[in-house]
N, C-alpha and C positions, 0 to 999 in steps of 0.2 A: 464584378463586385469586389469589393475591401474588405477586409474581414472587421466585423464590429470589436474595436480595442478593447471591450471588456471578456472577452478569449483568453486573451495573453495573461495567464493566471500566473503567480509564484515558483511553481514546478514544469508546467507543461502548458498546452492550446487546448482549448476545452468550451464548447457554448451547446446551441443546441441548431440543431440541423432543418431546412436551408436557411430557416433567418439567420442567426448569426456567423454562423460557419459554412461554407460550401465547395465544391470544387473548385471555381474562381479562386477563390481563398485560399485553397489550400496549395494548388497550384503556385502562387506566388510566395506563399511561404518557402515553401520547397526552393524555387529559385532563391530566395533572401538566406537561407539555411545554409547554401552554397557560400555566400559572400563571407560569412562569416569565419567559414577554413580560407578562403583566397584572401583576406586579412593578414594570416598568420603564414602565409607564403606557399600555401597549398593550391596547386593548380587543379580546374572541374576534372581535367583530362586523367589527371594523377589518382584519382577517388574511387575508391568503391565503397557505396551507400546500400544496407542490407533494408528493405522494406517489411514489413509484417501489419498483417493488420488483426480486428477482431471478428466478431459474428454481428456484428450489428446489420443493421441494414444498408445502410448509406455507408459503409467501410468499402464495398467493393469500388463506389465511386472515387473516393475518398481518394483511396490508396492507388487509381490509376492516374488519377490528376497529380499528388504527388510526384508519382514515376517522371510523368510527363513535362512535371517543373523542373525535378534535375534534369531528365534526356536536354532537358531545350538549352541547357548550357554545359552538357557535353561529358555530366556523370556517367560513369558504365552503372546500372544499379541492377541489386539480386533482390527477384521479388520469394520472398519468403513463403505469401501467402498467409492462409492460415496458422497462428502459432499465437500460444500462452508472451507474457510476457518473460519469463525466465526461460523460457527458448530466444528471445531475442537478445537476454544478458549473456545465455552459452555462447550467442555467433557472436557478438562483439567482443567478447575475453577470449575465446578460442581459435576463430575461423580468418583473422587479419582484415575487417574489414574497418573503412576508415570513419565511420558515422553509420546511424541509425532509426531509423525512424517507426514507431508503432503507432498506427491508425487506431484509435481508442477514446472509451470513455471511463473504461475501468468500470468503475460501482455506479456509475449513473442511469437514471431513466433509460427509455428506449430509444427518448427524443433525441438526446444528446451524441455527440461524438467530438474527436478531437484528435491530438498529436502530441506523441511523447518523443523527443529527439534527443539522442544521446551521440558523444564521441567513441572510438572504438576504444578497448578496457574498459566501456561500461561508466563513461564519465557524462552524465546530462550534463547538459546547456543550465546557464546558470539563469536566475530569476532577471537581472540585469541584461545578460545577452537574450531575451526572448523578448522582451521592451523594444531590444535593437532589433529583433526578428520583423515584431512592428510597424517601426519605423521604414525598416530597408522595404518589406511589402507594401507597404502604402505608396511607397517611391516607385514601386519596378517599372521600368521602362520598357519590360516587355522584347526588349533583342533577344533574340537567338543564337544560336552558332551554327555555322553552314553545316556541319557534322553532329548528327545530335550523338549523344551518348545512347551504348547499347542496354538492354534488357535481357538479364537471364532467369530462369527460374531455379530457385533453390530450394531441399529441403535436408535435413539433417538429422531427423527423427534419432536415429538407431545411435546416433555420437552423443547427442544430448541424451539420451535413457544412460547411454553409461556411465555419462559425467555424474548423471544423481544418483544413480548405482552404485557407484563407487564410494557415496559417503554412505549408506549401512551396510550393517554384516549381516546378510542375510542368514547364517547360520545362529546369530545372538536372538532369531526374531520368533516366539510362539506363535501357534495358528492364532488370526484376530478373525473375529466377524465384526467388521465395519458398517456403517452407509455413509454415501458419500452426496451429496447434494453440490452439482456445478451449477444451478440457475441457469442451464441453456446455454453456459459461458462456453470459455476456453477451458475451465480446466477438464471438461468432458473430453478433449480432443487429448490432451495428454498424460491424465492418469493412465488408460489402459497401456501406453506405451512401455509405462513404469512397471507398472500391476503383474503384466504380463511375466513378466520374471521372477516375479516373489507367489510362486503358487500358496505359500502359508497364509496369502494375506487374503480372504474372502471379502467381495463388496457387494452391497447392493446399492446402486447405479441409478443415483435421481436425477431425473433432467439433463441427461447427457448430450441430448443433441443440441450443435450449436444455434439456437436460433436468436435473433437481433431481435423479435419482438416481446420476447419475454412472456411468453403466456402463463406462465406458471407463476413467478414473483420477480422483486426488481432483481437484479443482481448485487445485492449489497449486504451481507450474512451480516452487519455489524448490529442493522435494525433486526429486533425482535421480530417482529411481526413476517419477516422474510426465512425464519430459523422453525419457525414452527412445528411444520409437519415432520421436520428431520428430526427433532427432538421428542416426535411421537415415534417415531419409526425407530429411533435407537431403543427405546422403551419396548418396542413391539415384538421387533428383531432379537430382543436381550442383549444387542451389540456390545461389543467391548467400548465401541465409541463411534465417535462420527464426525465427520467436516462437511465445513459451508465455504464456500467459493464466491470471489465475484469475479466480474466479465472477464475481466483481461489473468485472472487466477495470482496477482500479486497480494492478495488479502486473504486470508483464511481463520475461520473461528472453527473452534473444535465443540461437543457434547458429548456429553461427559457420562459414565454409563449410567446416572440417574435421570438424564435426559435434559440436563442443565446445559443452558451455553455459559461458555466461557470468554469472560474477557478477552482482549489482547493483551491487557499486562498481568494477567494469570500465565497465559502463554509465556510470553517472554521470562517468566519467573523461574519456570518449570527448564525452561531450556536453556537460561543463564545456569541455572547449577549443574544442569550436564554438562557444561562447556568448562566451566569452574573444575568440576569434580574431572572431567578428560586430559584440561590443559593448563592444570594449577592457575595461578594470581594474572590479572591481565583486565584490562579493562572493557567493560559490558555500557555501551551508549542506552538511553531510552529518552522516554519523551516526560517534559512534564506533570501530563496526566495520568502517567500512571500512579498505582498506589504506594502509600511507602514502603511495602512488604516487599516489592521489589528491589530496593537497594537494601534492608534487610538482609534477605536472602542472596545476594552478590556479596554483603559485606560479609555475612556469615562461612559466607566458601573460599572467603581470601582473595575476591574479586574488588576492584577499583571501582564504583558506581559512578556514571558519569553522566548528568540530568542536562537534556538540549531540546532544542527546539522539536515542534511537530514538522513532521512533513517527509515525505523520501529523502528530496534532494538535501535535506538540511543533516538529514539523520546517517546517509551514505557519504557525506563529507566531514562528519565531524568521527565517524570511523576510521576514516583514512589517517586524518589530523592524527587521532590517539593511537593510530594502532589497535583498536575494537576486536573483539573475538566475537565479539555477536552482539546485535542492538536489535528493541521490540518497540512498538507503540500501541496504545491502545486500541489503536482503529485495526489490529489485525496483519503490520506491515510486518515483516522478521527478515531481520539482515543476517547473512551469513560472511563472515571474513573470506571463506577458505570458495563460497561463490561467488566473490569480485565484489564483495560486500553491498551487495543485492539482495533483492527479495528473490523467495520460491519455496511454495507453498506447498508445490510438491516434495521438496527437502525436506520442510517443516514435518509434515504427517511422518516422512519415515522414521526421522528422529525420536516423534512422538514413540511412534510405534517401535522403536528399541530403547529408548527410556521405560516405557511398559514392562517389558519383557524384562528388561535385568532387573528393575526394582521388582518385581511382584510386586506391584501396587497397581492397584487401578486409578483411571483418571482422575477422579472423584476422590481419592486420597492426595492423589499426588498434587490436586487444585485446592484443598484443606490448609497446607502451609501458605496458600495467599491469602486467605480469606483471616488475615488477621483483626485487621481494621473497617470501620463502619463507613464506607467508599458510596457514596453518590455521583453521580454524572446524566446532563443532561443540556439539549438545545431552550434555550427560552427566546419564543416572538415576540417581538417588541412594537407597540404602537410608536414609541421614540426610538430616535438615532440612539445605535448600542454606546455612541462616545458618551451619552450624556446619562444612560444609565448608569455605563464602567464609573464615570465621574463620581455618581452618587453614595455607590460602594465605595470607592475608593476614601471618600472625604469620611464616611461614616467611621471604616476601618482600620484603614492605614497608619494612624496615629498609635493605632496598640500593637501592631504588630510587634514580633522581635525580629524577624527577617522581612524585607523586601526583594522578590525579584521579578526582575523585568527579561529573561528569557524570550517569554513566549506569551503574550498578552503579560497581563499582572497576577504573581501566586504572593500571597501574602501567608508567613508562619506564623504560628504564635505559643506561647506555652502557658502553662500553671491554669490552663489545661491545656495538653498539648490538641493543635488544631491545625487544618492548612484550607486553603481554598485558591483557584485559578479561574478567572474570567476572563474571556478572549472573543473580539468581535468577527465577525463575518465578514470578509470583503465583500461580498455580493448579496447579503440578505440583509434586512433587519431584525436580524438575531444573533445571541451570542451564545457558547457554552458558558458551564456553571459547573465545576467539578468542586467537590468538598468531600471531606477526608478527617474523622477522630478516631479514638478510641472507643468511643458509643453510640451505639445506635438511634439514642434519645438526643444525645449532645446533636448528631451531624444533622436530625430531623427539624432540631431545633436552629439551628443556623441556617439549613435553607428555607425555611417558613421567614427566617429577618430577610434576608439576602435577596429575595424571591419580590416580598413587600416593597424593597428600594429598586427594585429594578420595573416593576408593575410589568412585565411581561408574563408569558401563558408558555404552561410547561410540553414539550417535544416530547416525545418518546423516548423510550431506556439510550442510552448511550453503550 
């Protein structure tokens, strides 16, 4: 089988399992994955390729057929097994190995799976070399080497605990009663490793075992409707707070001790000023969609705000470019400089958790200074192609705008009242988001009842 070209997404390989993805498929990627280092003068022989995969179901297939496409051209590969995604950024910044591959689907269904492929230091493949990934798989010719490449098994548990270790003080850290909710993912498999050494830190441990079918909810904390019970449980518990995970644990939402969830660019807000307030003036990446109280509160600490595209890959290189001290996006993603300017989520919570402690402030205070402005966000399905909606807004509003930008779909500014909105289509659905953003809660209600009308789609769930 080929793998159907609508996989090959912008960041990573991603469909849904065996129609569009399969070990066939992945198999030949893996070999095309190769071609791409022997391009730049890297021999198979010369490689070592670290594998991981997630809890899904079809990942153990997944990730042997991989194996099996480098072996056949003469990679030595280290199968990782089981591991979170920030266990697979520790081995490629720390451990020397020369590429990477994670068997995932991250926040998706049960149906789905896929491939996250990085360079070693933590460099993915770029949206243009995964098109070539593509290509070259649809060619494979299928040769061998008389010598296949060896397989070893690898694990590194205790060197990555310490690596996240070593960013809190555990002495700065008050006793916390937490819950922590992994959706059956990854990050069930790696909190305890962490946990284990901060006895102050008490948990109560939802859905911790890994399983791929999801009996409990999807793995995706960004949706409500998946955040739920945690945010009765933090309520129940009296918890100081609580985190939500999804599959591969590179996305994390926190609840807040009223039992609120919390954005990601509340997040990012709360953790730009620790970084500000640690490492004076320095510039903080985010996405678009967040709200303006985050560059606010960056500008306010004597940080540089730096507004870029949605996306990992887009948001880990444009840290590189600036020099970033730390970048968030709303979906829950959080970059760390000082972790190869990567996501992990498990970093995230600890930081949380000694931002806590030295403020005496609870969450709920400390998510207070974002909640400045009247912030909406949301998916809308569309009976028409989203071009022709985006069109319809566009031609309506563009005209008044004071600022245009074309970043990341279209955000149009405006003032006298100040106002903003960003509309951005789907590549694979017939839907778009819709984020808007004032000073009132009347004004912003009222601009997505116009915006909504010109668009004649039907409104998703919370963002």
């Amino acid at each position: 089988m080929r793998a159907d070209p609508a996989i090959f997404k912008s960041y990573d390989i991603r469909g849904v399992y065996p129609t569009q993805i399969n070990e066939d498929a992945v198999y030949c990627i893996a070999r095309a994955f190769v071609h791409l280092f022997e391009r730049s003068g890297k021999k198979p022989v010369e490689m070592k390729v670290i594998v991981g995969r997630d809890m899904r179901l079809s990942s153990p297939g997944l990730c042997l057929a991989f194996i099996d496409g480098l072996r056949s051209v003469g990679v030595s590969v280290f199968d990782a097994g089981l591991i979170a995604i920030d266990q697979m950024y520790f081995a490629l910044g720390e451990l020397g190995f020369t590429a990477g591959a994670m068997i995932t689907a991250s926040h998706n269904p049960k149906e789905y799976n896929g491939v996250k492929l990085y360079r070693g230091g933590v460099d993915m493949v770029s949206a243009e070399e995964i098109q070539e990934l593509r290509i070259m798989s649809e060619r494979d010719d299928g040769r061998t080497v008389d010598s296949a490449g060896t397989v070893e098994a690898v694990s590194f548990d205790d060197a990555y605990a310490s690596k996240i270790l070593a960013f809190a003080d555990p002495s700065a850290l008050k006793p916390f009663s937490v819950v922590l909710d992994a959706g059956n993912g990854m990050a069930g498999r790696v909190f305890p490793l962490v946990l284990r050494n901060l006895p102050r830190i008490k948990y109560t441990a939802l859905y911790f075992e890994p399983d791929g079918s999801f009996p409990n909810h999807e793995p995706n904390p960004e949706r409500l409707e998946n955040t739920r019970e945690i945010q009765k449980m933090v309520v129940k518990t009296k918890a100081d707070f609580g985190a939500a995970f999804d599959g591969d644990a590179d996305r994390i939402t926190l609840i807040d001790d009223k039992g609120d969830a919390l954005r990601g660019d509340v997040i990012t807000g709360i953790l730009a000023k620790h970084f500000l307030q640690k490492y004076g003036k320095g510039p903080i990446v985010y996405n678009v969609l967040c709200t303006r109280a985050v560059r606010d509160i960056i500008e306010k600490n004597g940080g540089t705000p730096v507004e870029w595209k949605t996306g990992h890959t887009h948001m880990k290189r444009k840290m590189r470019e600036v020099g970033a001290i730390f970048g968030g996006e709303l979906s829950g993603h959080l970059f760390f400089r000082d972790f190869y300017f990567a996501e992990s989520s498990t970093l995230a919570f600890l930081l949380m958790c000694e931002i806590i402690s030295k403020s005496g402030k609870k969450l709920s205070e400390l998510a207070q200074e974002l909640r400045t402005y009247a912030y909406w966000s949301r998916y809308i399905y569309l009976d028409d192609v989203p071009a022709a909606a985006i069109a319809r807004v566009k031609e309506t509003y563009q005209p008044r705008a004071a600022r245009i930008d074309g970043i990341d779909g279209l955000t149009l500014h405006f003032q006298n009242p100040w106002w903003w909105f960003n509309i951005r289509p789907s590549n694979t659905e017939t839907r778009i988001s819709l984020t808007i953003e004032s000073a009132h809660q009347v004004f912003t209600e009222e601009k997505k009842k116009e915006i909504l009308a010109l668009t004649g789609g039907r409104v998703a769930g919370d963002a």
